[in-house]
Steps between C-alpha positions, in 0.01 A plus 500: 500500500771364724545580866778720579627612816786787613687505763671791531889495606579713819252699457229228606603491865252665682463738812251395721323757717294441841189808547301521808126559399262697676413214695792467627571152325830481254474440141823378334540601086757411252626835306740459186544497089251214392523571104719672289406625141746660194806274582629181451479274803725199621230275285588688144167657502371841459181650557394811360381781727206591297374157493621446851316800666148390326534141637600663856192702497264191371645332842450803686183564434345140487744335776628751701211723559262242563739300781556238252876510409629229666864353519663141635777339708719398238438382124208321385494266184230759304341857479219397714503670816444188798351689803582216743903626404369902512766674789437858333287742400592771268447828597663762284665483204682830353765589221872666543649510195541163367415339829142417638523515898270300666348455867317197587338391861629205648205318592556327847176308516606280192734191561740691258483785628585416870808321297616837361416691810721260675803508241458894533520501904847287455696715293461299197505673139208444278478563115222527241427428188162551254319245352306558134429311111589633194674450200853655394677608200880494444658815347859626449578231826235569716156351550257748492172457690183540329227685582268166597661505780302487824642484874334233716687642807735818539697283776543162643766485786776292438773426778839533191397637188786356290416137612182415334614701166611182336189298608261769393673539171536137395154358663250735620559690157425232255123460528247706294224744649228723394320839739170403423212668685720663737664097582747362379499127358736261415490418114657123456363249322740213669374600821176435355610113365684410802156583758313312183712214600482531865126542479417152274581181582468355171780741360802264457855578677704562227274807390524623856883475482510668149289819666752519745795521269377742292398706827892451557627604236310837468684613908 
């Protein structure tokens, strides 16, 4: 399964919101449309509803519910969620029509969070974008996505959605995964030769370079 992330045009900015708890401390959230399912989005992809609404309520019921459905400060290079990056927690996630709105605690006591609390307090306009693997099919122009498909995160916040399309598309993209065991794991067998390499000193350069390439040529 490849990685494959959406960022969804105008749509993605979201609307953050400041409550005062019963403590009398302020919370600040992040309200907006994180997925979208029955249309084709700016990536050529479609995901069906039916499919769509069972993986939502997988996440829902193993992430959200249990506090565990967390999101990051910009894109990371796999599906795996890195909880020294975590700014958000997701809170809600609900369906309108082909949209899935989404609310998500900022969480201030992170190093990413304090960023986003920060960019919030200056005016600045945030975006979002899910994270998942699965595989796609192409039919009558548009690439269907399968029903392997499994969200690692509803939302990451990124600062301009339509910047990292191109890098996400051409690099992050390329590698193979597998959901195994409720993880997911990168399946590559030249990542595999080139820490062979690293790891014995009696492997000879030019193998080491050869790894490399053909870790090159599959970006």
């Amino acid at each position: 399964m490849k990685l494959i992330v959406e960022l969804i045009d105008d749509e993605s900015l979201i609307k953050p919101v400041i409550e005062e708890g019963t403590n009398g401390q302020k919370a600040c959230f992040i309200e907006g449309v994180f997925m979208q399912a029955g249309i084709k989005n700016r990536n050529g992809r479609i995901y069906a509803p039916e499919m769509m609404d069972a993986e939502v309520s997988r996440y829902i019921k193993e992430k959200v519910e249990n506090n565990r459905a967390y999101g990051e400060l910009n894109h990371p290079m796999s599906p795996t969620i890195n909880l020294d990056r975590v700014s958000h927690l997701i809170k809600e996630i609900r369906r309108e029509g082909n949209n899935y709105i989404g609310r998500a605690k900022i969480l201030e006591s992170t190093p990413m969070g304090r960023i986003v609390r920060s960019l919030i307090d200056e005016g600045c306009k945030l975006g979002v974008s899910s994270r998942g693997v699965g595989t796609v099919k192409q039919r009558n122009g548009v690439m269907e996505v399968q029903n392997d498909f499994r969200l690692s995160t509803a939302a990451d916040i990124v600062a301009d959605p339509s910047a990292p399309a191109a890098f996400v598309q051409g690099v992050m993209e390329g590698a193979e995964w597998v959901y195994e065991n409720g993880n997911f794991r990168m399946v590559d067998a030249v990542r595999d030769d080139i820490e062979a390499a690293h790891r014995s000193v009696k492997i000879d350069e030019a193998y080491a370079i050869k790894a490399f390439e053909r870790f090159l040529s599959q970006l």
